[in-house]
C-alpha positions as CSV (number, residue, x, y, z in Angstrom):
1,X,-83.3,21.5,0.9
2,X,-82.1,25.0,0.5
3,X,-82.2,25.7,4.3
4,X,-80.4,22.5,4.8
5,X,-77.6,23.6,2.1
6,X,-77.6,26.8,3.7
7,X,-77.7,25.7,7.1
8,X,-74.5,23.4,5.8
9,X,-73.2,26.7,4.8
10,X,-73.1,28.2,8.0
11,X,-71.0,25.1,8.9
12,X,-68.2,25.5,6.6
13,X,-66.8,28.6,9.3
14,X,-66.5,26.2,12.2
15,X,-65.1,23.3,10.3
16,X,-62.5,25.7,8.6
17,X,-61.9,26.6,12.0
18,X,-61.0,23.4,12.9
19,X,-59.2,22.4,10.0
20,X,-56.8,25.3,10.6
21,X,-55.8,24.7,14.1
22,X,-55.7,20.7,13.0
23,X,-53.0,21.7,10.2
24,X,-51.4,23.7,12.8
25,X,-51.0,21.3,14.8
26,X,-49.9,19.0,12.2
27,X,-47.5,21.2,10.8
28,X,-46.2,22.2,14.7
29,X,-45.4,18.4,15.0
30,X,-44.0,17.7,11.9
31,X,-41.9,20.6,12.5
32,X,-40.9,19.4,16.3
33,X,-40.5,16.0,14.8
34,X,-37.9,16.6,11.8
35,X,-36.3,18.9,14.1
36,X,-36.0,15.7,16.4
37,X,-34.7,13.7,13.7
38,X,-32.6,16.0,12.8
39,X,-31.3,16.9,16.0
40,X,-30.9,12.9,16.5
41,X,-29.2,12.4,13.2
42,X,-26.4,15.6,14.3
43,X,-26.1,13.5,17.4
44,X,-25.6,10.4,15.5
45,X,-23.0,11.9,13.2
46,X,-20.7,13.7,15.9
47,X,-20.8,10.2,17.9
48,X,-19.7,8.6,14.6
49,X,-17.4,11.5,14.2
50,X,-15.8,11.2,17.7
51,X,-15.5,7.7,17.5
52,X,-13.9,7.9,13.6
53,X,-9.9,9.2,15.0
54,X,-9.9,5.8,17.3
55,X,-11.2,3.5,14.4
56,X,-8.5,5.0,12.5
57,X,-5.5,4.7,14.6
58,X,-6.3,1.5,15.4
59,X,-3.6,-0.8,14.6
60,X,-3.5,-2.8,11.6
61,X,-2.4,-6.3,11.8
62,X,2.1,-6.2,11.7
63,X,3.5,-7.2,8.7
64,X,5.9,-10.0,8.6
65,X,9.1,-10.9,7.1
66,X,11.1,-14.2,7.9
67,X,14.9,-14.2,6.2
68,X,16.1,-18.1,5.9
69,X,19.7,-18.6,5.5
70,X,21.0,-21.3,4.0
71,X,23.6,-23.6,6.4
72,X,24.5,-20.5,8.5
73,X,26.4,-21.6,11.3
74,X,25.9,-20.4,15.0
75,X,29.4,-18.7,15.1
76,X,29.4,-17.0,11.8
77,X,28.1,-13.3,12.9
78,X,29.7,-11.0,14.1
79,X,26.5,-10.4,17.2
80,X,27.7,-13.9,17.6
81,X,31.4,-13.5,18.4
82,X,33.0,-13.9,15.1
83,X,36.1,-11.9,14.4
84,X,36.9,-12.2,11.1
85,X,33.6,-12.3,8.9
86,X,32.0,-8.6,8.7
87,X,28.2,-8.7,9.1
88,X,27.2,-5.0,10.2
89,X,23.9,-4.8,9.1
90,X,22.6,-8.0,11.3
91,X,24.8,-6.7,13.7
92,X,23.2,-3.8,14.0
93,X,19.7,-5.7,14.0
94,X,20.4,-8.0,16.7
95,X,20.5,-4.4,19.0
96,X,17.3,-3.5,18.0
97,X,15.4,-6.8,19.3
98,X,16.3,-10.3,20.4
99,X,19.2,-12.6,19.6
100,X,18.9,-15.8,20.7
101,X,21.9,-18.3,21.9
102,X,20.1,-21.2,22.1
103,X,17.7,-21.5,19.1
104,X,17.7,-24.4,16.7
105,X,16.8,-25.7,14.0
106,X,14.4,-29.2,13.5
107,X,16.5,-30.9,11.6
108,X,20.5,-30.7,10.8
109,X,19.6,-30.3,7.0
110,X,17.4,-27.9,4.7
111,X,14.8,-29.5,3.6
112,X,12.8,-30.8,6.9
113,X,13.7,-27.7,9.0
114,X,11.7,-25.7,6.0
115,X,8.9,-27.8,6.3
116,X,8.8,-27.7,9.9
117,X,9.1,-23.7,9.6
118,X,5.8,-23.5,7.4
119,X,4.2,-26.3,9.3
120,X,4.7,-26.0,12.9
121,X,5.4,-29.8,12.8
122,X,8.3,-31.5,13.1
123,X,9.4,-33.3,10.3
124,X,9.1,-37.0,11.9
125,X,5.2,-36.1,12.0
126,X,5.5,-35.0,8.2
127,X,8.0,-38.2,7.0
128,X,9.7,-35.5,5.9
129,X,13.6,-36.1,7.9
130,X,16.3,-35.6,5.2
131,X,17.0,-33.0,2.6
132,X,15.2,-33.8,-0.8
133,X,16.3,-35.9,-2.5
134,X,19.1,-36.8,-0.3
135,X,21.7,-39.0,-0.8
136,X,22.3,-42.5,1.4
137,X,25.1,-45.4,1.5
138,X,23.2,-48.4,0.6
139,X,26.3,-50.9,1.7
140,X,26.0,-49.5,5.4
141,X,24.7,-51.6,9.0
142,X,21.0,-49.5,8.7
143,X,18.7,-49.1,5.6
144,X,17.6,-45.7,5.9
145,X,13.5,-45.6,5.9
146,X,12.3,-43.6,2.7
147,X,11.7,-40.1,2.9
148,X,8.4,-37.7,1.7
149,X,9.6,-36.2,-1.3
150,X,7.8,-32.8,-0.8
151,X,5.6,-30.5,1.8
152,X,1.9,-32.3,1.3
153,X,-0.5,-30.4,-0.1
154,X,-3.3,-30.8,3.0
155,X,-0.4,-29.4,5.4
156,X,-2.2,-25.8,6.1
157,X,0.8,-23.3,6.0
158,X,1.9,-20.5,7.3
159,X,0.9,-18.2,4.4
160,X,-2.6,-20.1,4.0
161,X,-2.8,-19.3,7.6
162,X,-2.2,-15.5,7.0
163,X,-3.8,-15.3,3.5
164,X,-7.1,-15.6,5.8
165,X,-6.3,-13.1,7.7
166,X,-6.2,-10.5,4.6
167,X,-2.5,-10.8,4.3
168,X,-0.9,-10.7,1.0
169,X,2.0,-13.1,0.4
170,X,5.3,-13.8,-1.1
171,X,8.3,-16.6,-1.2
172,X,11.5,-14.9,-3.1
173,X,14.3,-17.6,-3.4
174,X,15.1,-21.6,-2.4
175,X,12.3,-23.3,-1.8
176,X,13.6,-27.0,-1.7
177,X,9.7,-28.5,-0.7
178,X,9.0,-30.7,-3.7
179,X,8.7,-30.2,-7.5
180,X,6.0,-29.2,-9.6
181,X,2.4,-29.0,-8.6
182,X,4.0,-28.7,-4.8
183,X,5.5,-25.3,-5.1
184,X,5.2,-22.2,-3.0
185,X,1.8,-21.2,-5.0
186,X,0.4,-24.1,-4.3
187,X,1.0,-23.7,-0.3
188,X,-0.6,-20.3,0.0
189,X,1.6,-17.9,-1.5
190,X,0.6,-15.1,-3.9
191,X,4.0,-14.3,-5.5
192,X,6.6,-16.9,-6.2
193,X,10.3,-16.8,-7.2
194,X,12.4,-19.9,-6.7
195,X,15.9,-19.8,-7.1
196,X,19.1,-22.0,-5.8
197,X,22.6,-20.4,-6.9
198,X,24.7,-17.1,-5.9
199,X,24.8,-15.9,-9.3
200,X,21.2,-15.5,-11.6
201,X,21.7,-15.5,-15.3
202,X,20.3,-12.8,-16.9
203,X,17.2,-14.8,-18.6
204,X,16.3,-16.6,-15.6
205,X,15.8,-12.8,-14.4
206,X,12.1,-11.1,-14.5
207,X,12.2,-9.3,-16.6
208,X,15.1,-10.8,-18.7
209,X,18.1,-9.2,-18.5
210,X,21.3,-8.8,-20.4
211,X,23.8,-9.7,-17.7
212,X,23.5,-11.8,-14.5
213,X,22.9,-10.5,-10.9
214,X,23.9,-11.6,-7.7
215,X,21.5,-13.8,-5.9
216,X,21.2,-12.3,-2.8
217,X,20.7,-8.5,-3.7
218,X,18.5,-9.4,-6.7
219,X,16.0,-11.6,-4.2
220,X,16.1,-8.3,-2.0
221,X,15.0,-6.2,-4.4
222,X,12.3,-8.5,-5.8
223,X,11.0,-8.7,-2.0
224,X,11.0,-4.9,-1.8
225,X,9.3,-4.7,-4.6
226,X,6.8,-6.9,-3.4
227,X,6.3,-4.8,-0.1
228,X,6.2,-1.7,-2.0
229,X,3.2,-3.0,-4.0
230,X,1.7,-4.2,-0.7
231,X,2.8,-1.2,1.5
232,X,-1.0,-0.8,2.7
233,X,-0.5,-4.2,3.8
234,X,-0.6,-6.7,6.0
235,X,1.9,-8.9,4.2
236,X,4.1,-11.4,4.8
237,X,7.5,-11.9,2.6
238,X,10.0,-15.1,3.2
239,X,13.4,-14.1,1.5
240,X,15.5,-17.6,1.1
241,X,19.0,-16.8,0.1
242,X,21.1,-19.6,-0.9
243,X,23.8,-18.1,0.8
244,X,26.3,-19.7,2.2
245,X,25.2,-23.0,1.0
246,X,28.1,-24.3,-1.4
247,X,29.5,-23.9,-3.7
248,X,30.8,-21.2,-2.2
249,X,31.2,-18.1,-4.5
250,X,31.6,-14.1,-4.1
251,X,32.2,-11.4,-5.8
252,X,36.5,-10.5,-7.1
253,X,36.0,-7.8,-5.1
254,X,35.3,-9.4,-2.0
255,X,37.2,-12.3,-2.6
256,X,40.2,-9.8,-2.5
257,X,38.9,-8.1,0.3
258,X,38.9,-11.4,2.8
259,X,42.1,-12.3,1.4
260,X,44.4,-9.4,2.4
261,X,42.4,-9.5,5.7
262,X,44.3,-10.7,8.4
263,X,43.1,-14.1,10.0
264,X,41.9,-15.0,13.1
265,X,42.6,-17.5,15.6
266,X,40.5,-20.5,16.0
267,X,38.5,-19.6,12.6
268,X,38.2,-21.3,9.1
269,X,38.9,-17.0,8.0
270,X,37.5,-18.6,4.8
271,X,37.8,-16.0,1.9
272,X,35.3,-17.1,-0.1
273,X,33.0,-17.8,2.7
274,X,33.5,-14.4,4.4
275,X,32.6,-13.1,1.1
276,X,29.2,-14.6,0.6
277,X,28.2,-13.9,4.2
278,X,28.6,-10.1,3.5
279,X,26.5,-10.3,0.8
280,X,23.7,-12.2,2.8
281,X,24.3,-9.4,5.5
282,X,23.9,-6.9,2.7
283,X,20.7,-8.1,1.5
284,X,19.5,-8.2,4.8
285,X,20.5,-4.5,5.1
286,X,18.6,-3.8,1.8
287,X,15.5,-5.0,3.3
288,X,15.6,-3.5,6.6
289,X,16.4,-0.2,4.7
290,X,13.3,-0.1,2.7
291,X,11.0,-1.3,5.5
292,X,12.4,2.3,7.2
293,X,12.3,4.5,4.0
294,X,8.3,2.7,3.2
295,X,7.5,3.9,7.0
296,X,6.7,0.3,7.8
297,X,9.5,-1.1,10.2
298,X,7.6,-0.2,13.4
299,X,4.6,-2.1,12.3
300,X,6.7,-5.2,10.8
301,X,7.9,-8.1,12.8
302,X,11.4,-9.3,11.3
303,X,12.6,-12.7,12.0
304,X,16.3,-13.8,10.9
305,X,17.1,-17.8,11.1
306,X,19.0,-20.5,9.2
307,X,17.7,-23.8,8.3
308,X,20.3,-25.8,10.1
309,X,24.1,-25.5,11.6
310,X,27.3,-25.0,9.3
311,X,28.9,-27.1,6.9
312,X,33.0,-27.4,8.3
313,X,34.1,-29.2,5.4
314,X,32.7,-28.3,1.8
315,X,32.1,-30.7,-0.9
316,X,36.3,-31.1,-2.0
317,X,37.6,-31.5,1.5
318,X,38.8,-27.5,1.9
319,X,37.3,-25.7,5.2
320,X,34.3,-23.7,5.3
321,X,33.5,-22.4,8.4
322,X,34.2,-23.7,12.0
323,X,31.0,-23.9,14.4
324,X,33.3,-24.1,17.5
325,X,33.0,-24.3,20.7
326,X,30.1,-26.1,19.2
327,X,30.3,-29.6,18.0
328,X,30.4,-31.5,14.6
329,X,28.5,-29.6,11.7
330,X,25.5,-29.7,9.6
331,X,24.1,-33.5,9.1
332,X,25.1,-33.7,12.9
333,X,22.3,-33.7,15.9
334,X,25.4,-32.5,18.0
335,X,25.3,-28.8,18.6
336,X,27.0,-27.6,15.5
337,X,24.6,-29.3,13.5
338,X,21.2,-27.8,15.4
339,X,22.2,-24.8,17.0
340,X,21.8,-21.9,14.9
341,X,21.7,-18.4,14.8
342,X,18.4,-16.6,15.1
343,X,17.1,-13.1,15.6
344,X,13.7,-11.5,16.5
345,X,12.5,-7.7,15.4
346,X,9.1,-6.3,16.4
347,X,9.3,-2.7,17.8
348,X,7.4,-2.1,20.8
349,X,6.9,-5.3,21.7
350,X,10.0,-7.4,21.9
351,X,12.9,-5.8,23.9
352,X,15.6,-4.2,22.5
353,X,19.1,-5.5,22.3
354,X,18.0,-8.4,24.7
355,X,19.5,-11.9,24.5
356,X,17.8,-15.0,25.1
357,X,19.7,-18.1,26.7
358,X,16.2,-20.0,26.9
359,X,15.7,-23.1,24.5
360,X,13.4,-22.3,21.1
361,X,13.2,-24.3,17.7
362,X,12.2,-23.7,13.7
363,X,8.5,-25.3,14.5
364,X,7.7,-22.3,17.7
365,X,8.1,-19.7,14.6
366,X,4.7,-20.6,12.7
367,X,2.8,-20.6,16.1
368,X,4.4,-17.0,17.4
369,X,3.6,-15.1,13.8
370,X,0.2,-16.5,13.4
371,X,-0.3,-15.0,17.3
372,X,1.2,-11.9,16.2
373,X,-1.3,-11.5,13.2
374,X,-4.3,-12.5,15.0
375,X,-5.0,-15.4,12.5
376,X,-6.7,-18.3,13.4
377,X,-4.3,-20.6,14.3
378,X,-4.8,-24.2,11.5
379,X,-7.1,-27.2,13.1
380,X,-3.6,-29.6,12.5
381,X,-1.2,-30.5,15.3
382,X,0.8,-27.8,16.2
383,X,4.4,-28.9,17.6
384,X,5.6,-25.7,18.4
385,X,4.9,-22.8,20.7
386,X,4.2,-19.1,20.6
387,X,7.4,-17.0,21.7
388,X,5.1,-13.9,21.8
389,X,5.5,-14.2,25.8
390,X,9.4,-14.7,25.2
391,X,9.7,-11.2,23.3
392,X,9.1,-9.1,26.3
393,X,10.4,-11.4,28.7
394,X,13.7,-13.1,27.2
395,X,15.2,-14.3,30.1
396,X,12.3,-16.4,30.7
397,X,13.7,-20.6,30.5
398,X,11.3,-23.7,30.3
399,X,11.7,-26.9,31.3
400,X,9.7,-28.2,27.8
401,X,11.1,-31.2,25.7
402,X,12.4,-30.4,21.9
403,X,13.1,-33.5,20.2
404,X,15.2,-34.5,16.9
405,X,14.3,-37.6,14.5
406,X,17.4,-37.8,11.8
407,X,17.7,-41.2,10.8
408,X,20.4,-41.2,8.1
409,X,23.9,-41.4,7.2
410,X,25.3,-37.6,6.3
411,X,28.6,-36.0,8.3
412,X,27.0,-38.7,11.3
413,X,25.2,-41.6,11.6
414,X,21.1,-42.3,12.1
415,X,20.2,-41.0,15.6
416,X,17.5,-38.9,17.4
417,X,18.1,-36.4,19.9
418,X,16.2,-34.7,23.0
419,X,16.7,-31.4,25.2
420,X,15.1,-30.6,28.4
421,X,16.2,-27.4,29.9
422,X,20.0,-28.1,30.9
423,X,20.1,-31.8,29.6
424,X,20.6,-33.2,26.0
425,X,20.8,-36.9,25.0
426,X,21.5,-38.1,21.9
427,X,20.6,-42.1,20.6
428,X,22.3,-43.9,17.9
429,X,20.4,-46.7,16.0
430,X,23.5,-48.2,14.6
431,X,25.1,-48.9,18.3
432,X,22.0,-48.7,20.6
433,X,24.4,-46.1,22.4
434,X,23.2,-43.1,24.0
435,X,25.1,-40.0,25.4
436,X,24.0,-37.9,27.8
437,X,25.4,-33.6,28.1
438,X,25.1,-30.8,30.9
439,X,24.9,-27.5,28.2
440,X,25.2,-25.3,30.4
441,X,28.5,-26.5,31.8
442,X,29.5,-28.6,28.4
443,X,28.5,-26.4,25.4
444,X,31.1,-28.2,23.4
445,X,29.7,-31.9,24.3
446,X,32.6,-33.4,25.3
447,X,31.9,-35.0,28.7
448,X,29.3,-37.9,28.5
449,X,27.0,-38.3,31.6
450,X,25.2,-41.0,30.6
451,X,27.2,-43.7,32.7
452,X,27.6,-40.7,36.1
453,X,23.9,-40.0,35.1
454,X,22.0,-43.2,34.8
455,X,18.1,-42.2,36.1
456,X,18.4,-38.9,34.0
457,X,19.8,-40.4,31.0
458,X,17.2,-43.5,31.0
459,X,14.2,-40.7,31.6
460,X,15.1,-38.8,28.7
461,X,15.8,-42.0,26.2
462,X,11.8,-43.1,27.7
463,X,10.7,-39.6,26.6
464,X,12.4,-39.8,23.0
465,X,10.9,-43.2,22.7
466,X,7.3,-42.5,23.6
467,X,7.7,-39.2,21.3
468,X,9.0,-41.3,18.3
469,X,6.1,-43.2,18.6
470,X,3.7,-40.2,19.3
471,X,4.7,-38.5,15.7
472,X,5.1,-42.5,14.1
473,X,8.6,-41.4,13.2
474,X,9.8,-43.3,10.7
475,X,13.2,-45.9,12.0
476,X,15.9,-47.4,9.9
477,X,16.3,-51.3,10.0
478,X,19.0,-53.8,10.1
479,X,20.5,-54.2,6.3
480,X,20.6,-56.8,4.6
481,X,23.2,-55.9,2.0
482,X,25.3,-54.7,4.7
483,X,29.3,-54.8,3.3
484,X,31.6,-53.9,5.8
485,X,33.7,-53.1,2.7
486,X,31.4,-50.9,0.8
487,X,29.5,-49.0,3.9
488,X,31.4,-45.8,3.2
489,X,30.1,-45.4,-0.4
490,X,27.3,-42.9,-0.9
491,X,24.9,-42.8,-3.5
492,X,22.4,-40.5,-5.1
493,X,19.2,-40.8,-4.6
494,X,18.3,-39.0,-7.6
495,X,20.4,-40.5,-10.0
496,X,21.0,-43.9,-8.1
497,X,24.6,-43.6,-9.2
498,X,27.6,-43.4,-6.6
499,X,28.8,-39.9,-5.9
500,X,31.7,-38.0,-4.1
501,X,31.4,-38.1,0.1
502,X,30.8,-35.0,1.0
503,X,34.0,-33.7,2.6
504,X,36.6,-35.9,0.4
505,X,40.0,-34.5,0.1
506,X,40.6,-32.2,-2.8
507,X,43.2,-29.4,-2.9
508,X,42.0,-25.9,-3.4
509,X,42.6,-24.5,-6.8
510,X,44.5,-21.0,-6.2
């Protein structure tokens, strides 16, 4: 046993032997390995490294703000051609991106064109054709069909569209969709200030203040505010001023202004009116301002609209604004009444100082900022079209149809309307009539081609047809309490009382 121990003894040398080059050998590898790894890992993190400047200027999604006014007319600005009213800061916009001559709105009143706006539908689709809750004259030859009485809640919006996108958003001012439980929170937006006036009392203020502010510059800065908080963005901010819806109102100070100005020839030169529109231009300016002084104007695309032509004759028969050469006025589906002003901002990509003659309406807006964001564009019917394409290329014109469903009495009758490129026709229900204009050689609608035009003017009245019936747009009917005597009488919906025609004679108190 001994010699076998010993002789185990006399091993141990060999076996250490081997045991040190084996934990040599380990040790050499484990070294040659971590250095691998580490030499990997260094590898790993200067790729990462190299790759980290291009993640980081990669751009973010633009920001978005869309500036409704409120019965603008086509002829108002001064980018536009106007003379007497003094609008510098859109002035100055319109050179740094798109103003277009031929944009419109969806419906000759507020509250569809809105809806269309967040929608992308037209309002025929939606039910939704007259302001809310209108007016009608229950005596006259048509009943009027009824009318949605808000936006419905399943209509995915433009801000629901965005909010999914990681955009924050805000509404600041008219809102006009429905009442409570249909309001701008309950359509997607984070932030919500509804207003209708010129002038906010001081408790209606947030906080509540002591004296009251002017609409339009107190909406601006609640917007700014807004996009300051959000800065880091993306957001999207809709500023609604109620300017220049009447009643009109300014400040003394511009009120004395536009009066001692000297007037202009073939103009309302409305004092009043003058005065409100510079303080809608100056909120606009506001906002511009502070999208330059936040660093954020060459990432934000700014859209400037209204939500329907002008309004000629205010509520007490004295003149607002003239929409000339443009025809009739708001509650119209002749040019005055559609055609409206509209501008497009988004550096780099549209063109700068550009015009665009080519045919656009309220619903392409919801399609082109949801293209511009990258969002997923909503699973509902879509009715307008991206002008993404249109920004860098504004002189591009389409043939495509645009249609108008506006079956009511307001400052016209119940009619719908189509455009194709050059051509317009407009239908009345009351006469069956329909009327047929070149635009590009009539702007002013004042030579109807239906009767010279037969074929075109019966292939457009089958399109408006088959389109009616495409969106089930919603027709007035024969009336049975019809009274030749009582037709001109309009009544509130609201109240279902009689009230004042809009546009009744009243002289203007000095």
């Amino acid at each position: 046993m001994k010699n076998e121990e010993l002789g185990t003894e006399n091993d141990k040398p060999e076996f250490a032997r081997f045991g040190r080059a084996f934990s040599i050998l380990h040790s050499s590898f484990f070294v040659f390995h971590s250095s691998f790894i580490r030499i990997a890992l260094c590898c790993l993190f200067l790729a990462v490294a190299a790759a980290a400047p291009c993640q980081a200027e990669s751009p973010r999604p633009p920001n978005v703000v869309l500036i409704l006014a409120d019965d603008l007319g086509w002829a108002d600005l001064g980018c536009y051609g106007n003379k007497f009213n003094e609008t510098p800061h859109l002035d100055r916009f319109a050179k740094q991106g798109i103003r277009f001559t031929s944009f419109y709105a969806a419906a000759p009143v507020c509250s569809p064109t809105r809806a269309a706006i967040l929608s992308g539908q037209y309002p025929a689709r939606l039910g939704l054709t007259a302001h809310i809750p209108g007016h009608w004259r229950p005596f006259e030859k048509l009943a009027e069909p009824p009318i949605a009485l808000e936006l419905p809640l399943e209509t995915v919006t433009i801000a629901e569209s965005l909010k999914s996108r990681g955009y924050a958003t805000g509404h600041f001012g008219k809102w006009h969709l429905g009442g409570r439980g249909f309001g701008p929170k309950e359509q997607g937006f984070d932030v919500a200030i509804e207003f209708n006036g010129h002038s906010i009392p001081g408790p209606r203020q947030e906080p509540p203040a002591k004296s009251p502010r002017r609409a339009g510059d107190y909406l601006a800065d609640k917007a700014i505010e807004f996009v300051r908080a959000h800065k880091h963005g993306p957001f999207y901010v809709q500023v609604h001023p109620f300017a220049v819806h009447i009643p009109l109102d300014t400040t003394p100070q511009l009120q004395k202004k536009y009066e001692s100005k000297a007037k202009v020839d073939g103009y309302s030169c409305h004092p009043t009116y003058a005065g409100l529109l510079e303080e809608l231009d100056s909120c606009v300016g506001k906002i511009l301002k502070a999208l330059d002084e936040l660093h954020l104007a060459d990432n934000t695309l700014v859209i400037f609209t209204s939500d329907n032509g002008g309004l000629e004759r205010e509520s007490g028969g004295w003149p607002g604004t003239l929409n000339r050469p443009l025809r009739n006025e708001k509650g119209s589906l002749y040019e005055g009444g559609i055609r409206i002003p509209t501008i497009i901002r988004w550096p780099g990509r549209a063109k700068v100082g550009a015009v665009s003659d080519g045919p656009a309406i309220s619903t392409d807006l919801y399609p082109t900022i949801v293209e511009a964001a990258g969002a997923k564009a909503p699973e509902q019917t879509m009715d307008g079209v991206s002008l993404i394409s249109r920004l860098s290329l504004p002189e591009a014109q389409s043939q495509r149809l645009l249609f108008w469903h506006y079956p009511h009495y307001h400052h016209s009758r119940p009619s719908s309307a189509i455009r194709q490129g050059r051509w317009k026709g407009i239908e009345f229900f009351d006469t069956g009539e329909f009327e047929l204009y070149d635009l590009e050689k009539d702007i002013s609608e004042s030579n109807d081609l239906a009767k010279a035009e037969p074929a075109r003017a019966a292939a457009l009245r089958t399109a408006l047809a088959r389109w009616r019936q495409e969106v089930n747009a919603q027709m007035p009917r024969r009336n049975p309490a019809y009274d030749p005597k009582r037709a001109g009488e309009w009544w509130s919906r609201g109240k279902v009382e009689p009230v004042e025609p809009p546009g009744t004679y009243r002289p203007m108190k000095k």
